[in-house]
C-alpha positions as CSV (number, residue, x, y, z in Angstrom):
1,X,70.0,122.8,145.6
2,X,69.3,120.3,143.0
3,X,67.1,121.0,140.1
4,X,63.4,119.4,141.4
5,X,62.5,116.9,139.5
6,X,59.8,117.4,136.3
7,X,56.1,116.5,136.9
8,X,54.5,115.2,134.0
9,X,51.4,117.1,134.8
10,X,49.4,120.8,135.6
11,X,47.7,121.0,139.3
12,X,46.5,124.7,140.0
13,X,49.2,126.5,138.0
14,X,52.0,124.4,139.1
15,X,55.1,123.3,136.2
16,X,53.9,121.8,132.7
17,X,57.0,121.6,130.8
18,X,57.4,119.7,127.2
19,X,59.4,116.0,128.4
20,X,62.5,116.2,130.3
21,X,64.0,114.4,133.4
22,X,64.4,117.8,135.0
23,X,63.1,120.8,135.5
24,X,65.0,124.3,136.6
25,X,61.3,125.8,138.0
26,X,60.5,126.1,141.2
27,X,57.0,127.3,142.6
28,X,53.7,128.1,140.2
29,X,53.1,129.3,137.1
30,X,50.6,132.0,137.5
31,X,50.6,134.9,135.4
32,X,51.5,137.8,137.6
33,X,53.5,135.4,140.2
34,X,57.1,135.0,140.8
35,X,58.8,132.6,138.8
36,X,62.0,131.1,140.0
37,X,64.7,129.4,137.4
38,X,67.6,127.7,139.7
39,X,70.5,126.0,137.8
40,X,74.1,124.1,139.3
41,X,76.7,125.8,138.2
42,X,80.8,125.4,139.5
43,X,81.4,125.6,143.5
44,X,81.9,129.4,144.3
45,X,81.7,131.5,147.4
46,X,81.0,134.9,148.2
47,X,84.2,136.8,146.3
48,X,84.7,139.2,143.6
49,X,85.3,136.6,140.7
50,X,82.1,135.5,141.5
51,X,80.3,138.8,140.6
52,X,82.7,140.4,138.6
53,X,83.5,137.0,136.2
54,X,80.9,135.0,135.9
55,X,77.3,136.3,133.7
56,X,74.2,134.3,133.5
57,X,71.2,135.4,131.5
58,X,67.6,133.4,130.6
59,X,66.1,134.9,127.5
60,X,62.4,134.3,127.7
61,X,60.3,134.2,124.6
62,X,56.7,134.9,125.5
63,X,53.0,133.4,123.6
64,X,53.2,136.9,121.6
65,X,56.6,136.1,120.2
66,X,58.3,139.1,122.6
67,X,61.7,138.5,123.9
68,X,62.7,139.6,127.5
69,X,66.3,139.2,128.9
70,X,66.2,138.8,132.6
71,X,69.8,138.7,134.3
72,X,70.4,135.7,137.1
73,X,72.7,136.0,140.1
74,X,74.6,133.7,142.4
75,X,72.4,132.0,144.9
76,X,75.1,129.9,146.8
77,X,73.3,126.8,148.3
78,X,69.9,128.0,147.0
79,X,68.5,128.2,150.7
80,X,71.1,131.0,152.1
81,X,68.2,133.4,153.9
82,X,67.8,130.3,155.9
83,X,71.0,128.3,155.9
84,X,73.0,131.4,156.1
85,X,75.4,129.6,153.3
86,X,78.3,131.8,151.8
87,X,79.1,129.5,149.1
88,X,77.4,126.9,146.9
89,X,76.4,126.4,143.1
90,X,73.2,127.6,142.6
91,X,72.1,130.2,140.2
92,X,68.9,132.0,139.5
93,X,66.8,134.0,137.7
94,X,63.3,135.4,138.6
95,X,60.4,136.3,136.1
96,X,57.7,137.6,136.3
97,X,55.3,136.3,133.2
98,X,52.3,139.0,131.8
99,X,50.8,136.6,129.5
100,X,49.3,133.1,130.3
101,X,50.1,130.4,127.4
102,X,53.5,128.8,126.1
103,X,56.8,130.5,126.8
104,X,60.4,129.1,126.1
105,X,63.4,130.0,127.6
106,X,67.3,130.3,126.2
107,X,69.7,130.6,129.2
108,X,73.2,131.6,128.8
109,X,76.0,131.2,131.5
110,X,79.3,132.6,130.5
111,X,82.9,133.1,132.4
112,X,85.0,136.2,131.5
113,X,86.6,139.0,132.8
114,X,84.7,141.7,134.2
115,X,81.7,140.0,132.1
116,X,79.1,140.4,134.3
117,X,79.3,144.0,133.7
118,X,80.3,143.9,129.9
119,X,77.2,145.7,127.8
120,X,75.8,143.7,124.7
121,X,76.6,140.1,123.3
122,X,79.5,140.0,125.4
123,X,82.1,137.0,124.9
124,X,83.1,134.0,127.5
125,X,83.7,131.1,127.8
126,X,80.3,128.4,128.0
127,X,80.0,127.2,131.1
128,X,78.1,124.1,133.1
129,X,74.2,124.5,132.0
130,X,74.7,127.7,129.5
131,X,72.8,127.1,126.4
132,X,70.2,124.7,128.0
133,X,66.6,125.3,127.0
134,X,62.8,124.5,127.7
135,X,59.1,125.5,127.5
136,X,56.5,125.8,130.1
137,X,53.2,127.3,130.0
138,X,51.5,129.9,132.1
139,X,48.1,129.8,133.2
140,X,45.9,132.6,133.5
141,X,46.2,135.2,136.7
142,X,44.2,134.6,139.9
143,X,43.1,137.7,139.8
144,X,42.2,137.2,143.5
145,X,45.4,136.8,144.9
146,X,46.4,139.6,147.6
147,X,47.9,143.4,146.9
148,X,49.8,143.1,143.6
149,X,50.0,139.5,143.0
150,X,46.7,140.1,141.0
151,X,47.1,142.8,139.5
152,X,50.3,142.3,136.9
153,X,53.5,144.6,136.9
154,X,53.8,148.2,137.2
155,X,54.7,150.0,134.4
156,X,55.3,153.7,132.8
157,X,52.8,153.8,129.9
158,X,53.8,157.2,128.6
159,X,51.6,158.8,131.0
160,X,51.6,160.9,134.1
161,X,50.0,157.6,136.0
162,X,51.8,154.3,136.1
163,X,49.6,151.6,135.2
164,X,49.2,148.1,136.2
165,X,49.0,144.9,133.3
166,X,45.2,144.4,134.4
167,X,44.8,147.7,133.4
168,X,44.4,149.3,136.8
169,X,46.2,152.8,137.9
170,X,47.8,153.6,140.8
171,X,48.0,156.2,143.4
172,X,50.9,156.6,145.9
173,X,50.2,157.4,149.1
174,X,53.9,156.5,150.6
175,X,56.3,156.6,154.4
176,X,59.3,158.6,153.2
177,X,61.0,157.9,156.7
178,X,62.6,156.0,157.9
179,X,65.1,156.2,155.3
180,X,66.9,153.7,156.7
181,X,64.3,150.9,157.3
182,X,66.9,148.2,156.3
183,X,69.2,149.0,158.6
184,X,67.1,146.0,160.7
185,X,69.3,143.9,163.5
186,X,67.5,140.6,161.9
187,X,69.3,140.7,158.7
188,X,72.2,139.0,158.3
189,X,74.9,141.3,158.6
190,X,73.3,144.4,159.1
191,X,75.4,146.0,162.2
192,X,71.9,147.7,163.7
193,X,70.0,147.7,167.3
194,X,66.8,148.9,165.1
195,X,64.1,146.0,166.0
196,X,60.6,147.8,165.5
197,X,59.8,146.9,168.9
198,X,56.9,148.5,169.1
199,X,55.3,146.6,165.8
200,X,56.3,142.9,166.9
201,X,52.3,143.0,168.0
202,X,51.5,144.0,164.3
203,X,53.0,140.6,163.0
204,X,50.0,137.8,162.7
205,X,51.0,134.2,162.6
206,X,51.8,132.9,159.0
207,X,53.6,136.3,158.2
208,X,57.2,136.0,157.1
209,X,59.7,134.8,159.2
210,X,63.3,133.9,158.9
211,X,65.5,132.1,161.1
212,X,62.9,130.2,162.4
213,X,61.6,133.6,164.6
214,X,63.5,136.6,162.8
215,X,61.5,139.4,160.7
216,X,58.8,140.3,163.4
217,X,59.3,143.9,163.6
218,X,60.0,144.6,160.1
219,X,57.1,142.4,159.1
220,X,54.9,144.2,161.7
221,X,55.5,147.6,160.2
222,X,53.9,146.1,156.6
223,X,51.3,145.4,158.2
224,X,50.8,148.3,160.0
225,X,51.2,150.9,157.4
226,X,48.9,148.6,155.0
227,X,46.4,149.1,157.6
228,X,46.3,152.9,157.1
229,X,46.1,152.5,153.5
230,X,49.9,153.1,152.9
231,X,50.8,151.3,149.8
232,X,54.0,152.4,149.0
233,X,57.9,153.0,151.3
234,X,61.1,155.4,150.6
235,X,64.5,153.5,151.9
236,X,68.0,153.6,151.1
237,X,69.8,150.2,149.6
238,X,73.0,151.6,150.1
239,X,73.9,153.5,153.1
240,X,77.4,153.3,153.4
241,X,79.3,156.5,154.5
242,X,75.7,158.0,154.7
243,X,73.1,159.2,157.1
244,X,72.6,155.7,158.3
245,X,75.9,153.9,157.0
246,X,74.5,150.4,158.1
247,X,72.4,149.3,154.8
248,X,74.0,148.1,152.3
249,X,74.2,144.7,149.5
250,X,77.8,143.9,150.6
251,X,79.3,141.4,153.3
252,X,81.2,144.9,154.8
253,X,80.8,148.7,154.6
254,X,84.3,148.5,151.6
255,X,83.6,145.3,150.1
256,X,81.1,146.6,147.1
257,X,82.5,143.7,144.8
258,X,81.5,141.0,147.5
259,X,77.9,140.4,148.1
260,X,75.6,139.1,151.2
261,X,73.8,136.5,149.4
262,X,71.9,135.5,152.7
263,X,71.2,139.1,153.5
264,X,69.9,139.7,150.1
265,X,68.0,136.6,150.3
266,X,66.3,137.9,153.6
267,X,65.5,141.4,151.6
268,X,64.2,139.7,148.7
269,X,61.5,137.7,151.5
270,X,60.5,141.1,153.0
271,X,60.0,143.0,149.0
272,X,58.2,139.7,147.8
273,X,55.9,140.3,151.1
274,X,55.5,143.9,150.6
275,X,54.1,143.0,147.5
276,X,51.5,140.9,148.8
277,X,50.6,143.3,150.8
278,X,50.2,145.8,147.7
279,X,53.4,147.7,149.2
280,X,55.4,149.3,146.3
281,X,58.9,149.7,147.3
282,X,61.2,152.8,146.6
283,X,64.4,151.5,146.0
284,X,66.6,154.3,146.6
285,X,70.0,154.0,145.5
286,X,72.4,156.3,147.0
287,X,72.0,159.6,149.0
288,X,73.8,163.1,149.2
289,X,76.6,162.2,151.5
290,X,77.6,158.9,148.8
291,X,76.1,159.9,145.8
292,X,80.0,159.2,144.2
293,X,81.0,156.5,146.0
294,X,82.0,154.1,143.6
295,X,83.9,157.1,141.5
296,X,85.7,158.4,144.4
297,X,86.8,154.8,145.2
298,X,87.3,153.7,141.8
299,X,88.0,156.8,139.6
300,X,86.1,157.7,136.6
301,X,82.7,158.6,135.9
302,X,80.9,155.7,136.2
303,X,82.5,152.8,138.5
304,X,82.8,149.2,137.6
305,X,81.7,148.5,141.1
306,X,78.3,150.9,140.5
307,X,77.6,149.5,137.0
308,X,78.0,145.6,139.7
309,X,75.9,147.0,141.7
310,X,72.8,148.0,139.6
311,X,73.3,144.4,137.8
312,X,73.1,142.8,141.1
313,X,69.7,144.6,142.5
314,X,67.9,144.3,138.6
315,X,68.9,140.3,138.8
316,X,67.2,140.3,142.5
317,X,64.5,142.4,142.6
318,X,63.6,143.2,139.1
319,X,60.7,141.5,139.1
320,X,59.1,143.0,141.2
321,X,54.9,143.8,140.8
322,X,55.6,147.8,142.1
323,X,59.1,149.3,142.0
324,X,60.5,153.1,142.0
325,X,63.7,152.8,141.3
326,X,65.6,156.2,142.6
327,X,69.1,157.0,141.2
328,X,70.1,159.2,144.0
329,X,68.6,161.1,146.9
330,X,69.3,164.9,147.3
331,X,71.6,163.9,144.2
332,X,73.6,167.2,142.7
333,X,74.0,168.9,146.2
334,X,77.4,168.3,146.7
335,X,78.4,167.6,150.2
336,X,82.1,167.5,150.0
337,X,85.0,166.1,147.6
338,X,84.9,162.9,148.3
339,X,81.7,160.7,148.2
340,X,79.5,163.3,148.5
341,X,80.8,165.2,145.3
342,X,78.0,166.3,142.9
343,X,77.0,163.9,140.7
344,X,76.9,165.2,136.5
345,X,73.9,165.4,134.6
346,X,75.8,163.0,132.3
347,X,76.5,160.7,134.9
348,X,72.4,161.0,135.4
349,X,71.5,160.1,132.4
350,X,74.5,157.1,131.7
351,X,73.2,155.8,135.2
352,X,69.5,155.5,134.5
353,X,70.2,154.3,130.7
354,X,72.1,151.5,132.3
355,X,69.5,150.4,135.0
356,X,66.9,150.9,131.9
357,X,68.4,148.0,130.0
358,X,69.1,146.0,133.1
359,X,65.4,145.9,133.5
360,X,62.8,143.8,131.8
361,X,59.7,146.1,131.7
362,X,59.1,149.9,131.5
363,X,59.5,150.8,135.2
364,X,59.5,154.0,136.9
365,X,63.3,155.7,137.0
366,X,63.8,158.7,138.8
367,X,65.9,160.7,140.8
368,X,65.5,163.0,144.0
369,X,66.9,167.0,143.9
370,X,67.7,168.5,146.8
371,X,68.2,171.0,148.8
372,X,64.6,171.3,149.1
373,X,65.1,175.2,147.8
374,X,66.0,174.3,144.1
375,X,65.3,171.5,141.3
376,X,67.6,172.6,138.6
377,X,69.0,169.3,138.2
378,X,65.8,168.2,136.6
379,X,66.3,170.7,133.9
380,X,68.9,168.4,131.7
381,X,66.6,165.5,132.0
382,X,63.5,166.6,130.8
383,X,63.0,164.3,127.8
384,X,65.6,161.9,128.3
385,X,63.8,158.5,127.6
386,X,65.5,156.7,130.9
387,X,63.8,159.0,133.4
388,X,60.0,157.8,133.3
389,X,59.4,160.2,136.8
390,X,61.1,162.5,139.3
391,X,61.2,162.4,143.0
392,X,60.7,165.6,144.2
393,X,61.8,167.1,147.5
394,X,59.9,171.2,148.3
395,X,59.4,173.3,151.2
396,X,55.8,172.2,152.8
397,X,55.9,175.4,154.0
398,X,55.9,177.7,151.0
399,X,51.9,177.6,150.1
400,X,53.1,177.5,146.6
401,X,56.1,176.2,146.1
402,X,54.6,172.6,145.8
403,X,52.4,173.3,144.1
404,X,54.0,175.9,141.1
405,X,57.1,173.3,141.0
406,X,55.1,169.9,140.8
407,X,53.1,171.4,137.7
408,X,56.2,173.0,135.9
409,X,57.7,169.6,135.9
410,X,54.6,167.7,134.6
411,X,53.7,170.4,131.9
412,X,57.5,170.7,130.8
413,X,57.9,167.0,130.7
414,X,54.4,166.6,129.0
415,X,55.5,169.2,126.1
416,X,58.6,167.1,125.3
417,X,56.6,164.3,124.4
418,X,57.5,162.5,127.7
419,X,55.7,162.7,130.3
420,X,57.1,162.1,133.7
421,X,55.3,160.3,136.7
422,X,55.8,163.1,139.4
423,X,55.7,162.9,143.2
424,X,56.3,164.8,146.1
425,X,58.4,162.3,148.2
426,X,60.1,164.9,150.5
427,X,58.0,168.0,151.4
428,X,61.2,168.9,153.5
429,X,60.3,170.5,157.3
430,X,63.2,171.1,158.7
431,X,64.0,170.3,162.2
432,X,60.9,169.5,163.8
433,X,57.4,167.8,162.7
434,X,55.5,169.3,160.0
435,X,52.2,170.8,161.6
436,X,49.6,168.8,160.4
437,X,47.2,171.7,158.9
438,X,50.0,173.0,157.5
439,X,51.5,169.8,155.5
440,X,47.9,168.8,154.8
441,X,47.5,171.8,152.7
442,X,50.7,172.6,151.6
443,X,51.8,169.7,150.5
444,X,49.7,166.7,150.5
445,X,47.2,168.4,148.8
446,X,49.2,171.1,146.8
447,X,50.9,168.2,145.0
448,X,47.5,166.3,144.4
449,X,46.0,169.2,142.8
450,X,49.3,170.0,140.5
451,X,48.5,166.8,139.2
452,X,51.2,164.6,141.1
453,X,51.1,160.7,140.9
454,X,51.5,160.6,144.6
455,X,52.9,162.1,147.9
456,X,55.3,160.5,150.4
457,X,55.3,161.9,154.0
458,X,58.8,163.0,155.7
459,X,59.4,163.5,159.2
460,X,61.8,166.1,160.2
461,X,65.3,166.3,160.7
462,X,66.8,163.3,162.3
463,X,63.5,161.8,162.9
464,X,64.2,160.5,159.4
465,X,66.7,158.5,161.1
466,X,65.3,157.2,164.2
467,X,61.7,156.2,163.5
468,X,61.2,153.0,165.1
469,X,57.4,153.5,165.7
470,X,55.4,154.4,162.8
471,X,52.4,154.9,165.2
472,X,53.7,158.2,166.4
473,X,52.6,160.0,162.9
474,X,49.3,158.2,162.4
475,X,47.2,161.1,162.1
476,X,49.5,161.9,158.8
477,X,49.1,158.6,157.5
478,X,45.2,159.0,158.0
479,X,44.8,162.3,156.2
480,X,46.9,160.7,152.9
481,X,44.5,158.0,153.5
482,X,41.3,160.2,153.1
483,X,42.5,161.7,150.1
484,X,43.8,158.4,148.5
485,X,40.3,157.2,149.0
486,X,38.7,160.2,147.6
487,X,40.6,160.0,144.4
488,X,40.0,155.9,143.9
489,X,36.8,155.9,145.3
490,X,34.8,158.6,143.9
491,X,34.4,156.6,140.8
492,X,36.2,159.0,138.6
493,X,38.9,158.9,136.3
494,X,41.5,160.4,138.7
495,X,44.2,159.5,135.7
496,X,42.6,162.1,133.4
497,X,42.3,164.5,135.7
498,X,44.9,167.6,135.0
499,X,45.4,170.9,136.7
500,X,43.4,173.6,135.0
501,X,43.5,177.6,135.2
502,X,41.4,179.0,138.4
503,X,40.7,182.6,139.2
504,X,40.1,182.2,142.5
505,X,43.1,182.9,144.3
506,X,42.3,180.6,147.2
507,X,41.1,177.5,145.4
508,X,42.9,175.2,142.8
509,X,41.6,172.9,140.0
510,X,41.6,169.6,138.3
511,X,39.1,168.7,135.7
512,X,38.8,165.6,133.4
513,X,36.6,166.1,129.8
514,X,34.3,168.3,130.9
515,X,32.7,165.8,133.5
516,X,34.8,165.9,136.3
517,X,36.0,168.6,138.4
518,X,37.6,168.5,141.6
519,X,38.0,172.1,143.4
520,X,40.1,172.6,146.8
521,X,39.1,175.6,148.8
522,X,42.6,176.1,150.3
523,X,41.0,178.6,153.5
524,X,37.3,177.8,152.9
525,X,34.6,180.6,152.0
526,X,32.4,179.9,148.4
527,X,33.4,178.2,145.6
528,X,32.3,179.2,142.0
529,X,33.3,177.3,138.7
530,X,32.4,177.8,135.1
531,X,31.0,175.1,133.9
532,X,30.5,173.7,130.4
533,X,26.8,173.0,129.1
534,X,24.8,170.4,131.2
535,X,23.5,169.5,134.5
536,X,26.1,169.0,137.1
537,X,25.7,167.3,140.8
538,X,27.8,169.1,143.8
539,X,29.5,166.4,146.6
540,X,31.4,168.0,149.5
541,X,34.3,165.9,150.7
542,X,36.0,167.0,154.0
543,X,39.9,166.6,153.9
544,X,40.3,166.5,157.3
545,X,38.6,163.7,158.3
546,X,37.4,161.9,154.9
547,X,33.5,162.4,155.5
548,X,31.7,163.2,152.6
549,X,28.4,165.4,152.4
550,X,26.0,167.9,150.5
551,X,24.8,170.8,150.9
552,X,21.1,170.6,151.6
553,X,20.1,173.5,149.4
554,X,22.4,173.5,146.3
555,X,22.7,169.4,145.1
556,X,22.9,170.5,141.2
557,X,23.7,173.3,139.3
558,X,23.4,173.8,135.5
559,X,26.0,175.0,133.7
560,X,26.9,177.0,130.7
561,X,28.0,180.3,132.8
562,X,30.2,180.6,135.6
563,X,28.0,178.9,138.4
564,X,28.1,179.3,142.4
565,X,28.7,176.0,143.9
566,X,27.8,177.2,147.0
567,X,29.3,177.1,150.9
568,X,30.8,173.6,152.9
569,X,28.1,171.9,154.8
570,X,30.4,173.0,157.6
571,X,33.2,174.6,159.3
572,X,33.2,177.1,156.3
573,X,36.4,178.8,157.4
574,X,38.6,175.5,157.0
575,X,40.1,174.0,153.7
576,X,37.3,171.8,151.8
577,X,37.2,169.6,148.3
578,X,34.5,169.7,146.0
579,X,33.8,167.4,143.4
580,X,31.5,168.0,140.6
581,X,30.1,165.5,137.8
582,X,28.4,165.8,134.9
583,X,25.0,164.1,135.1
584,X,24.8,161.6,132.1
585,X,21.0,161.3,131.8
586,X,20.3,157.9,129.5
């Protein structure tokens, strides 16, 4: 693809760029919006010297004066999720800009040995457009653009929430399962009969396609889960030798140093539409049965062919609105002496420190522990500055396991000075479906009321695997709905809130300054709280099916003394929230 040509003016947010006779930017310039750099570079093809050889970089220099380094990738013909193309000249680099105003950009294209995985101002030879330069300017966001593309990138702000660039924070409500949602018979090269039959009826007409009629099923399932009030998915980018084996970067199953630009092309079109659709995506990056892969392959501790493969993914999808990237799932529980060896808390912490400086902004790094009977391998990392969450896998069955585990990791990492971003991605079940009272209480809102960022919902044993349609757990996605709308929409600072001492052995508690309380009656009966000085009003907020009430005869209490809060409108025997406010009289 050749460089379009420069326009010599600004039409809503589209290329200003100081006098030139081309320009290497494709699309708008928003502020929050994908950015795509494209450059001709010498005819290549989809081999190892390709990846391994050749290193492009643009270093952007934003209105502030802040530099960011964003790594490019091979592109082949520029059009390969359509045209299918295995070779071509075309490189690219995406950004995604913060700040409206005047930007300029270095970019540097290099050939060398192994240089596209060589750390620091590495040494090549200058190649074709390296060195070339320019400015552009960014206008200001469009703040109504859909799901994320108004909102600005998600970032780790030293807190226990991640927060958006408009200053917004977020709360996970996410599908753990399928694991294996790439494993998707549309993508190029993806050896699959998965087709998400069943959500073809969920795609609407201007959705993403590919191929002229390719992506339905996938696209569907977006749009389905968005419709629940989903806003975030748990799925493998590497499967191979795994649960799923099918789902993976690479032209083949072996061939780690040779990647499927069209496939990757195809995934980049369905995260970019995930993000429209204010879907965050969980990238997760190995699993138990490959977590040493690369090693066992290569030898070592940390494979040229891993350190490839984390390059590859930051250059594609690191610009992203709302990213977790996962290190490993179930990672530390050896399987065997092969791939599934235990991965090292060294090899952790060198694998997240190099994904951290692939990365242009502070994202969310963690890693998953399993079995779902011990975390120890979160111990080591407590403090390390590369880890900015965990992914944590329980027992939804243990009343307190979630709960007593989720709030150990968020005070331990909080006393170290770094906080981590906790969720409960796998409340584990075992064979068969969780039972809904159960998981509600267990695990959904155990982990809430530990203070966790989010909760994913797993589907037993195997299911994990086979999950075609989504609609067969809808009354799981529906309860994370209610209580993702209770904490957003309750107009309460649901960031603040942190898990606070309780003597009641059936109820847990979060409070925020002395305003806010929220109190979950695990099994019902009366709830009683002492509250600070002032006048207080009582709402009742029903977890089962999201209604929320009063009860007639106690509205407000004072406080100063421990203070009856009085009995659920209703059903008094089942599990019930209460939220209590400070009345700010002005």
């Amino acid at each position: 693809m050749r460089p379009i040509p420069f326009i010599c003016f600004s039409l809503m947010g589209f290329i200003l760029i100081a006098c030139s006779q081309k320009s290497p930017i494709q699309g708008d310039t928003f502020a929050y919006q994908k950015m795509t750099f494209s450059w001709n570079g010498p005819e290549l093809t989809e081999d190892k010297a390709t990846f391994l050889n050749y290193k492009m970089e643009v270093h952007f220099t934003d209105p502030d004066g802040e530099n960011i380094v964003v790594p490019g990738y091979f592109a082949a013909d520029g059009e390969a999720g359509e045209s299918g193309a295995e070779s071509g000249k075309v490189w690219r680099a995406h950004l995604l800009p913060l700040k409206p105003g005047e930007w300029s950009y270095r970019v540097s294209f290099l050939e060398g040995e192994n240089i596209a995985i060589a750390t620091g101002d590495a040494k090549g030879n200058s190649l074709a457009f390296d060195g070339e330069q320019g400015t552009f300017t960014v206008t200001p966001a469009d703040t109504s653009q859909a799901g994320f593309l108004g909102k600005g990138k998600l970032q780790y702000i030293g807190e226990h929430f991640l927060q958006f660039t408009n200053g917004e924070y977020f709360f996970k409500m996410g599908a753990n399962a399928p694991e294996v949602l790439l494993q998707y018979k549309e993508f190029d090269g993806t050896d699959s009969e998965r087709t998400y039959k069943k959500h073809i009826a969920d795609w609407e007409e201007g959705d993403l396609l590919w191929h002229k009629d390719k992506g339905k099923g996938i696209v569907g399932v977006v749009n389905y889960l968005k419709k629940q009030g989903i806003n975030s998915h748990y799925f493998l980018l590497m499967s191979a030798y795994g649960d799923g084996k099918t789902a993976f970067p690479w032209v083949g199953q072996d061939d780690y140093y040779q990647y499927d630009v069209s496939k990757l092309d195809q995934w980049q079109g369905l995260f970019d539409y995930m993000m429209q659709e204010g879907m965050m995506v969980q990238f997760v990056l190995s699993e138990q049965e490959n977590q040493s892969y690369f090693e066992f392959k290569e030898g070592g501790d940390f494979a040229n062919s891993r350190k490839l493969f984390y390059r590859e993914l930051a250059a594609r999808f690191g610009y992203l609105n709302a990213v977790t990237w996962n290190i490993g799932e179930e990672n530390g529980w050896q399987k065997d002496e092969g791939y599934g060896k235990s991965i090292t808390t060294q090899q952790r912490k060198q694998f997240a420190a190099y994904l951290k400086e692939l990365l242009p902004y502070d994202e969310l790094i963690v890693v998953h522990n399993g079995p779902s009977n011990t975390d120890a391998i979160f111990e080591d990392l407590v403090g390390d500055p590369s880890y900015t969450g965990i992914s944590f896998q329980g027992n939804f069955q243990d009343v307190t396991h979630g709960y007593d585990r989720i709030l150990h990791w968020r005070k331990a990492s909080a006393a170290s000075g770094h906080p981590w971003v906790v969720s409960y991605d796998e409340p584990y079940t075992g064979p068969e479906y969780p039972e809904l009272d159960v998981w509600r209480k267990h695990s959904l809102w155990a982990s809430l009321m530990a203070g966790a960022a989010g909760t994913e919902v797993y589907i037993g044993k195997g299911e994990d695997l086979r999950i075609q349609d989504y609609r067969k757990y809808q009354a799981y996605y529906e309860l994370m709905n209610h209580a993702k709308n209770f904490f957003t929409k309750s107009e309460i600072p649901f960031q603040e809130l942190a898990p606070q001492k309780n003597e009641a052995a059936n109820a847990w508690l979060l409070a925020a300054n002395d305003e806010v309380f929220v109190y979950y009656l695990r099994d019902g009966g009366e709830g009683e709280l002492k509250l600070p000085e002032g006048l207080f009003e009582i709402h009742w907020f029903n977890p089962r099916t999201g209604a929320r009430s009063q009860n007639e005869a106690l509205k407000q209490v004072s406080g100063g003394q421990n203070t009856s809060l009085g009995k659920a409108p209703e059903e008094i025997d089942l599990d019930w929230v209460i939220l209590v406010k400070k009345v700010n009289n002005k």
